[in-house]
C-alpha positions in Angstrom: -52.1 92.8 56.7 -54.4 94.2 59.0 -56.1 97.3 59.1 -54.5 100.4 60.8 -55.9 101.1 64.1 -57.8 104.1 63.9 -60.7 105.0 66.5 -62.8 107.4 66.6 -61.2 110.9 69.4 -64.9 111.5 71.2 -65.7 115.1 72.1 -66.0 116.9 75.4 -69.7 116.0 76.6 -70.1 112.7 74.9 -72.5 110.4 76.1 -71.0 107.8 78.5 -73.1 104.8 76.8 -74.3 103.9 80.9 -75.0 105.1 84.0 -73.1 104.3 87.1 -75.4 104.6 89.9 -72.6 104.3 92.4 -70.7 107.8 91.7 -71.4 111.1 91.0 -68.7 111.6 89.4 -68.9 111.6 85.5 -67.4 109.4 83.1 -65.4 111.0 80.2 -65.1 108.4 77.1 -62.0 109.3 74.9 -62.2 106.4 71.8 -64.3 104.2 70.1 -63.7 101.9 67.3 -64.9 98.9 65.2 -65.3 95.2 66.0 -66.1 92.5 64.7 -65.7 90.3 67.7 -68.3 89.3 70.0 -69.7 89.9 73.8 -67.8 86.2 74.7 -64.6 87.2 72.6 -64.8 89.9 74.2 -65.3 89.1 78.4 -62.3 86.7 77.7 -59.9 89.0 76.4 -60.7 91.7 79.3 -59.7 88.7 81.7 -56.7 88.0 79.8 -55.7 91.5 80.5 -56.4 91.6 83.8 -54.6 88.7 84.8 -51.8 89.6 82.5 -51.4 94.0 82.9 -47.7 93.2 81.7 -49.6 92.7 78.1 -50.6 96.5 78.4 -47.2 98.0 80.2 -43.9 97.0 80.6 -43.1 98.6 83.7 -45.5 95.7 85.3 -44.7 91.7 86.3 -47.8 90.6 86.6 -51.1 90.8 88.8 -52.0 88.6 91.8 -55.4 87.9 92.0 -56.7 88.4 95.2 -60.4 88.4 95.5 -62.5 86.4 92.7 -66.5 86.1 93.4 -66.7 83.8 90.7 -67.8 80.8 91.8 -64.9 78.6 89.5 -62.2 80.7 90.5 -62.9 81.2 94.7 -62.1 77.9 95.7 -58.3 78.3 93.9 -57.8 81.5 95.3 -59.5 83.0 98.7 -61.7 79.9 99.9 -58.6 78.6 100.7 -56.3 81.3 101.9 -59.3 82.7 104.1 -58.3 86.0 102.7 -61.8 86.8 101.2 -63.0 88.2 104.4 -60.2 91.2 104.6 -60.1 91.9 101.2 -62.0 95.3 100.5 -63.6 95.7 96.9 -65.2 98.8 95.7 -68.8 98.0 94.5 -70.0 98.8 91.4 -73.5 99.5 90.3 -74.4 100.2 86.7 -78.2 100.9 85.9 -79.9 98.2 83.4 -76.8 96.1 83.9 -76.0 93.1 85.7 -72.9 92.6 88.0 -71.4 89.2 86.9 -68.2 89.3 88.3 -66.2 91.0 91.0 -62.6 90.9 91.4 -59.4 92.4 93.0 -56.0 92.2 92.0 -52.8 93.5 92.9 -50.5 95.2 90.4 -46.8 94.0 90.7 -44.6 96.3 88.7 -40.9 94.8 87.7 -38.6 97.5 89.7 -40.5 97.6 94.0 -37.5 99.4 94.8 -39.1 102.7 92.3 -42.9 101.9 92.3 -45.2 100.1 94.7 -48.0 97.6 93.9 -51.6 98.7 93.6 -55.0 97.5 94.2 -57.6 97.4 91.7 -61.4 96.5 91.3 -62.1 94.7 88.4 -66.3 94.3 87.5 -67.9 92.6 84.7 -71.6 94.3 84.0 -73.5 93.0 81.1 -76.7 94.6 79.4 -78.7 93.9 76.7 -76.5 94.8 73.9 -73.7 95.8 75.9 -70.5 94.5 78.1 -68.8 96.8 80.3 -65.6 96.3 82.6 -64.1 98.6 84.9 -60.6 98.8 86.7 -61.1 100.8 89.9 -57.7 101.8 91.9 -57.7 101.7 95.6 -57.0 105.4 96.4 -58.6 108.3 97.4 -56.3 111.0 95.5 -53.7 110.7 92.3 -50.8 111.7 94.5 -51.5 108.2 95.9 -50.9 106.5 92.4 -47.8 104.8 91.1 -45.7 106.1 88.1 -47.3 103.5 86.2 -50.6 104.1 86.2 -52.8 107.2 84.7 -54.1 109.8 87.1 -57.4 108.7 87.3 -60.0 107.4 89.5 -60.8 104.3 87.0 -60.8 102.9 83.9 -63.9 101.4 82.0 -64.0 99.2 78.2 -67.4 99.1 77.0 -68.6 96.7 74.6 -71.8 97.3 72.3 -72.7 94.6 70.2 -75.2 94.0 67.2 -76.2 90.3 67.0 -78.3 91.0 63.5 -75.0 92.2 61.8 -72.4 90.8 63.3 -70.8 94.2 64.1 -70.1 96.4 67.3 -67.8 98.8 69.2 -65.5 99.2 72.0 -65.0 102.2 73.6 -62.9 103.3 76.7 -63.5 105.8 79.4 -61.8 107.4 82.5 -63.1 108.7 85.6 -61.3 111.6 86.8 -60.6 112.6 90.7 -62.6 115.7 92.3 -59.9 118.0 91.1 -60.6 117.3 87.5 -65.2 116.9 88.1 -65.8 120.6 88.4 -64.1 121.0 84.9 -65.9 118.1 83.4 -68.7 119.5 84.3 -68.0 122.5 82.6 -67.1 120.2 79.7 -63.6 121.9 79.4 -61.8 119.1 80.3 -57.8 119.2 80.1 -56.9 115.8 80.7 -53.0 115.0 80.7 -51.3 113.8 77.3 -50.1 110.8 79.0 -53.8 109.7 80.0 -54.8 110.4 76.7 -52.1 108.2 75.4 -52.7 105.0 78.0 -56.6 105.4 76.8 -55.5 105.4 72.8 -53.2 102.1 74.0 -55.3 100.0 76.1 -57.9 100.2 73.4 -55.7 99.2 70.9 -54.5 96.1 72.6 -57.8 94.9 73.1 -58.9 95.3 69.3 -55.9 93.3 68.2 -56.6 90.9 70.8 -60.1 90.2 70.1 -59.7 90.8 66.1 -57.0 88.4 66.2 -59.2 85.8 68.0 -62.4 86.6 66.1 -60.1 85.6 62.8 -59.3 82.5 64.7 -55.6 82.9 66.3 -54.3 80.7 68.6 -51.6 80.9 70.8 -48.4 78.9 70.3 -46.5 80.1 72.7 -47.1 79.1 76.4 -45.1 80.2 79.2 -44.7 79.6 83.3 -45.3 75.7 82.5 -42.9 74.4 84.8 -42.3 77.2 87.8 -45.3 79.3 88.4 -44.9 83.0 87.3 -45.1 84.7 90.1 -42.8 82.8 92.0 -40.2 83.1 89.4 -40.9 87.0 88.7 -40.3 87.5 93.0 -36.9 85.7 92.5 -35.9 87.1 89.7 -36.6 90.5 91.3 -34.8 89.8 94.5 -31.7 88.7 92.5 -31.5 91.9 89.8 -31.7 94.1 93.2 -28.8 92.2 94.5 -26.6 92.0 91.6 -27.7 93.6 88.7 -25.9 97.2 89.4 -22.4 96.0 90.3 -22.4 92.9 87.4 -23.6 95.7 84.8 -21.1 98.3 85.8 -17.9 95.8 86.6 -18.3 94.1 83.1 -15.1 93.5 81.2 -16.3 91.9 77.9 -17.1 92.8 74.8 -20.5 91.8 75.0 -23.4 93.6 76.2 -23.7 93.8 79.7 -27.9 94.1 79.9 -28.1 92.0 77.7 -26.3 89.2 79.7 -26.5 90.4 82.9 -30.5 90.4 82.8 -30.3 87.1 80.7 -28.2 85.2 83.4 -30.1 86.5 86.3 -33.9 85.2 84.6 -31.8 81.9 83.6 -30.4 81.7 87.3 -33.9 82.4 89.1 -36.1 79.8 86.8 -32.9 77.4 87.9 -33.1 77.9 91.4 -37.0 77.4 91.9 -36.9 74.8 89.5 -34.2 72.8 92.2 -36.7 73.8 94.5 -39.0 71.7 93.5 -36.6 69.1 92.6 -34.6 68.8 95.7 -37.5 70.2 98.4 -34.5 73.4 99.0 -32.4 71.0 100.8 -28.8 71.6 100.6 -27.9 68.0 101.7 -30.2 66.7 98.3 -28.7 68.9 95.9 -26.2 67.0 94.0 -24.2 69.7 92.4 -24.4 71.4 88.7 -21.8 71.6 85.8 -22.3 74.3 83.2 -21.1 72.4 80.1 -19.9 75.7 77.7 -20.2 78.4 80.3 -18.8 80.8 78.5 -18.6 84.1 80.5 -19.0 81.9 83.3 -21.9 84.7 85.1 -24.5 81.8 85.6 -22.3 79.7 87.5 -20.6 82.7 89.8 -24.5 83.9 90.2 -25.7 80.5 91.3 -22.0 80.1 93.0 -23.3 83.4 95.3 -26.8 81.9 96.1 -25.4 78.7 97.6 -25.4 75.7 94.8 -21.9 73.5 94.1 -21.0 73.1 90.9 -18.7 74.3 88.2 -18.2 75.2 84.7 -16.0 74.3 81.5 -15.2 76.7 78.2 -13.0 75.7 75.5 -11.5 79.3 76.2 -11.3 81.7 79.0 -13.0 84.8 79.5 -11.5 88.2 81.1 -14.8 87.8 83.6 -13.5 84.8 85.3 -10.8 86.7 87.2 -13.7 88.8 88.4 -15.4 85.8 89.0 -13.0 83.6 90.8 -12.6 81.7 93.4 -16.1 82.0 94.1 -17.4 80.6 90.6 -15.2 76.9 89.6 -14.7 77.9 86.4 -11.9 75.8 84.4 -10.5 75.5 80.5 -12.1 72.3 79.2 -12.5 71.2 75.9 -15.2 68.2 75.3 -14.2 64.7 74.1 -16.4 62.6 74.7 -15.9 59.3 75.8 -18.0 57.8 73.2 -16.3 59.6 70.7 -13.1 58.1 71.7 -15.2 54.6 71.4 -16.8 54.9 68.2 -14.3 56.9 65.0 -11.6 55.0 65.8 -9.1 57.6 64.9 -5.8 57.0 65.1 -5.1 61.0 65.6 -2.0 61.8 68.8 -3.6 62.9 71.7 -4.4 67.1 70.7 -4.0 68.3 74.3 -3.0 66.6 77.7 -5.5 65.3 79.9 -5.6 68.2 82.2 -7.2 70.1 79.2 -9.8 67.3 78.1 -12.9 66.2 80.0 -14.7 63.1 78.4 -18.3 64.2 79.6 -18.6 61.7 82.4 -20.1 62.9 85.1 -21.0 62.0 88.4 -24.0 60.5 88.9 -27.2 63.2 89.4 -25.0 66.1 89.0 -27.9 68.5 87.2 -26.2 69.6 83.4 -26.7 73.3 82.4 -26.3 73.5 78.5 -27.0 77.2 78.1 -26.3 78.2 74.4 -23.5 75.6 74.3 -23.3 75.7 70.3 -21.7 72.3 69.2 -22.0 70.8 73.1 -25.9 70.9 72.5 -27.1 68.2 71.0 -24.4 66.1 73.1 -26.2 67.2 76.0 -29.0 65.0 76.7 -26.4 61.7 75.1 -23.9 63.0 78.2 -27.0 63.4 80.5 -28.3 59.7 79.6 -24.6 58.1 80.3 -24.2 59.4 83.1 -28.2 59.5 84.7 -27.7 63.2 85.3 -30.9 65.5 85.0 -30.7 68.8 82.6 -31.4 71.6 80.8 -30.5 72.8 77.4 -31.4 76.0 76.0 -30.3 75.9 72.0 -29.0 78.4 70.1 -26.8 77.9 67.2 -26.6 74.7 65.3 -24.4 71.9 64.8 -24.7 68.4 64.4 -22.6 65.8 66.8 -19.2 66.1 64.7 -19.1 69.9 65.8 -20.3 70.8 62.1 -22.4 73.7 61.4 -25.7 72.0 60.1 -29.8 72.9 59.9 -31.5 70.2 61.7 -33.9 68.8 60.0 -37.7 69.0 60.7 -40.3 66.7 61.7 -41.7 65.2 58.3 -44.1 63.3 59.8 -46.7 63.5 63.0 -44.9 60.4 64.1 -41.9 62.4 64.2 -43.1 64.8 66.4 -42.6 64.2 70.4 -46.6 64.6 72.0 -45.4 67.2 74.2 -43.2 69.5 71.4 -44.6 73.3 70.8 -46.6 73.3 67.6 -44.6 72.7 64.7 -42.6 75.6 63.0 -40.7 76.7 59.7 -37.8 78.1 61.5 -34.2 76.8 62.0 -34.5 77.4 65.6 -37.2 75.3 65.9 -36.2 72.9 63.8 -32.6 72.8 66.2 -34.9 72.4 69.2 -37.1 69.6 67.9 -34.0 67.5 66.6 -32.6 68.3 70.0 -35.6 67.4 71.5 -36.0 63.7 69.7 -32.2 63.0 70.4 -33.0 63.5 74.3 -36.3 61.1 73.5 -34.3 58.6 72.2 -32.1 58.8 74.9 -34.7 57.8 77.2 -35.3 61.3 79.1 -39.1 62.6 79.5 -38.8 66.1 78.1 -40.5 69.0 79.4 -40.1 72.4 77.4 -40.8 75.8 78.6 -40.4 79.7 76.6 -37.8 81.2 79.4 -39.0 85.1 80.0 -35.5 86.3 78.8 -34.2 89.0 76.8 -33.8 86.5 74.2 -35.5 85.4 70.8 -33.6 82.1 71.3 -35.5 81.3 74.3 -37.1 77.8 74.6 -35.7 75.3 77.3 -35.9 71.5 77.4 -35.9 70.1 80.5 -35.1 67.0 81.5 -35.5 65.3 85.4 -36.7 61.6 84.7 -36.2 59.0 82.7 -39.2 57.7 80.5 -41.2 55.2 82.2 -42.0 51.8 80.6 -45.5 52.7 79.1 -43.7 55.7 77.7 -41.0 54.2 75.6 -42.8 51.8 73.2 -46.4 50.6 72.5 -45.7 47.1 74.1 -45.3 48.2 77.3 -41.4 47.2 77.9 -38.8 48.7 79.5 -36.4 49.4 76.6 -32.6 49.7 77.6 -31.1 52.4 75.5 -28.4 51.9 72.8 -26.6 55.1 72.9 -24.4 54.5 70.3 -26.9 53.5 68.3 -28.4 56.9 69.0 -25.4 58.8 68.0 -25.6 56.6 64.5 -28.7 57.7 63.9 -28.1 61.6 64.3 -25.4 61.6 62.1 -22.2 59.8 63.9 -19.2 61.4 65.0 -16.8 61.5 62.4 -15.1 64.5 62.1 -15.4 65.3 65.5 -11.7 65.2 66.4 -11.2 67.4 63.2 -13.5 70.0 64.4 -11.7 69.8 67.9 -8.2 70.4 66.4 -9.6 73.6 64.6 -11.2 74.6 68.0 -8.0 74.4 69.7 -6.0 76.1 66.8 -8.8 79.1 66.9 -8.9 79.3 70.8 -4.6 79.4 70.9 -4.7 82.3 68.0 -7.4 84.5 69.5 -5.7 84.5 73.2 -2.3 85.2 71.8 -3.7 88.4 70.7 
């Protein structure tokens, strides 16, 4: 377990630990703790943090980077925009310390409608011993500021370091406006309990940061692989102000609204740009969705509203689908798949008419949504691959393809494991999405996975918009035509599949008598 965070409260008059040559104004350090982590550790973590403020507050997106001196970084950002030019920067001089780095970014908080964005400085000075980074804001009084962010001037982490012992110290420090100098300098200082707690919290975060790295963590969970953040937080924002109110306050389940209101929206927004890309936002391209187990049937009215064909299918209707209708297709379908049909050989009557069935054929490119379709999951990528449709599944609960309740099984061996999987995991989740994941290999698909930004802790997606290309499928080189039936053999077969529909039925009849 690791240690309790417990720094060091500096007193009124404390020495700063450097001079800035370019104000007058004094810097007031509040905290100071241990390290063990180093200058590098260090630097690295600061521009995590700076590129990511939503790590320190959750009222913020993200930050776009708009000015970068460094001499990696300009060519991906202003060389190319010509933006560098009308960008202003506050300069920062700090005696006996070298500028290495100059940047600006732009604060993006979640809600624009409440709080605006904000420019920042960001420099990197290093010393002798010492590393020191400073957030500047660009205003001239904290009436300018957003809720957001403290009521100071700026914002500085310093970094001492001992290279004998293998031992240091951060600290961080405020600079407060004019209003607050003259009492500084009367060291009575009265700064607001809310700066006070910021300070305690952005230090905190950066010694867990850098003591986690310094004791070697690595990250295992990547996000914004496939859509680029900041494009997906602007749609995601534009489609909460446009629907998030009446969908929360209109909702007729039992459910919780948030919960699936926000869930639907993020789902619905990583959708749309990702058919962006895929069909170049032409209408005439886009082939049409079906949401396989749509449930409350909110994704498909949301992505209904915003333009996109398709429909949806639930083995029961919802009390939202009134609401929802006729602009969201949303029909009572139970799955039978055709292969099914093919393969037990069950003699059983036909359960339902065929108005009631659908055997999982679909036209061809029509892009599957599988969004925690329980025992339609695994089928997903199986339906996708008969029917060369492109999809999505996001898993959640676990069965196998009979439509029992079952824990997939996890990769035993590094052959087992697809090259582009998320490190391997314990968990029954991630065991559910790497079975998932190797049925849609074997199917032929090239699968791409992403952590959604969701309120969910079931939140990975697999992806899947091409099929595998011959140098994919086997060592040999050759194009490898896919049994599918021998697919379905191999993750268990389908008997007891009509069984598990008859008890479906039976359940979905009961609970809508009631």
């Amino acid at each position: 377990m690791p240690p309790v965070f417990q720094p060091d409260e500096l007193p009124a008059g404390s020495s700063p630990g450097f001079e800035d040559e370019t104000s007058s104004r004094g810097w007031v350090p509040l905290y100071r703790h241990g390290c063990s982590f180093g200058r590098d550790i260090f630097v690295d973590k600061m521009m995590n943090l700076i590129r990511n403020p939503n790590l320190n507050s959750s009222w913020l997106f993200r930050a776009d980077i708009l000015y970068d001196d460094d001499e990696d970084d300009e060519d991906k950002c202003l060389r190319k925009t010509g933006l560098s030019a009308l960008v202003r920067h506050i300069p920062r001089s700090i005696r006996e310390m070298e500028t290495q780095r100059t940047l600006v970014r732009t604060l993006i908080p979640r809600n624009q409608r409440r709080d605006k964005p904000l420019n920042q400085t960001c420099t990197f000075h290093r010393g002798p011993t010492s590393d020191l980074v400073i957030y500047a804001a660009h205003v001239d009084s904290a009436n300018e500021l957003p809720f957001y962010h403290p009521a100071v001037r700026a914002v500085a982490h310093l970094h001492n370091w001992d290279p004998a012992v293998e031992s240091g110290t951060i600290s961080i420090l405020i600079l407060p406006f004019d209003d607050e100098e003259e009492k500084e300098n009367e060291k009575t200082i009265n700064l607001p309990t809310k700066v006070r707690r910021t300070a305690y919290h952005l230090l905190e975060l950066l010694h867990k940061h850098g003591q986690s790295s310094a004791a070697g963590y690595v990250k295992r969970v990547h996000h914004d692989l496939i859509v680029p953040q900041a494009r997906l937080q602007n749609r995601y924002a534009a489609l909460k102000d446009k629907y998030a109110r009446r969908l929360v306050e209109s909702w007729v389940e039992s459910t919780d609204p948030l919960k699936h209101v926000f869930e639907d929206l993020a789902i619905a927004a990583f959708l749309i740009d990702l058919w962006t890309d895929m069909y170049d936002d032409d209408e005439d391209k886009f082939p049409g969705f079906v949401d396989i187990g749509c449930g409350n049937g909110l994704l498909v009215y949301i992505l209904a509203q915003e333009g996109y064909r398709g429909w949806g299918f639930d083995a029961r209707s919802r009390k939202s689908w009134s609401l929802f209708r006729p602009s969201a297709h949303l029909e009572r379908r139970l799955l039978l798949p055709s292969a099914v049909s093919r393969l037990d050989g069950d003699p059983t009557p036909r359960l339902l008419p065929d108005s009631d069935l659908h055997d999982g054929n679909f036209p061809p490119g029509t892009f599957i949504i599988s969004n925690h379709a329980d025992e339609l999951t695994a089928w997903t990528p199986i339906l996708a691959a008969a029917s060369d449709c492109p999809f999505i599944v996001i898993p959640c609960c676990s069965h196998n393809l009979a439509g029992d309740r079952f824990r997939a099984p996890p990769p035993t061996t590094s052959r087992n494991r697809l090259p582009h999987a998320p490190p391997p995991s314990r968990s029954t989740y991630a065991s559910l999405v790497d079975w998932v994941a190797r049925i849609a290999h074997d199917c032929g698909w090239f699968v791409e996975t992403e952590m959604l930004r969701i309120p969910s802790t079931r939140n990975t997606c697999l992806i899947a918009r091409r099929r595998l290309r011959s140098d994919e499928r086997n060592d040999r080189g050759e194009e490898a035509l896919v049994d599918l039936d021998a697919v379905i053999a191999d993750y268990g077969g389908v008997q007891g599949y009509r069984t598990n529909l008859a008890r479906l039925i039976h359940h979905t009849d009961t609970s809508q008598s009631h």
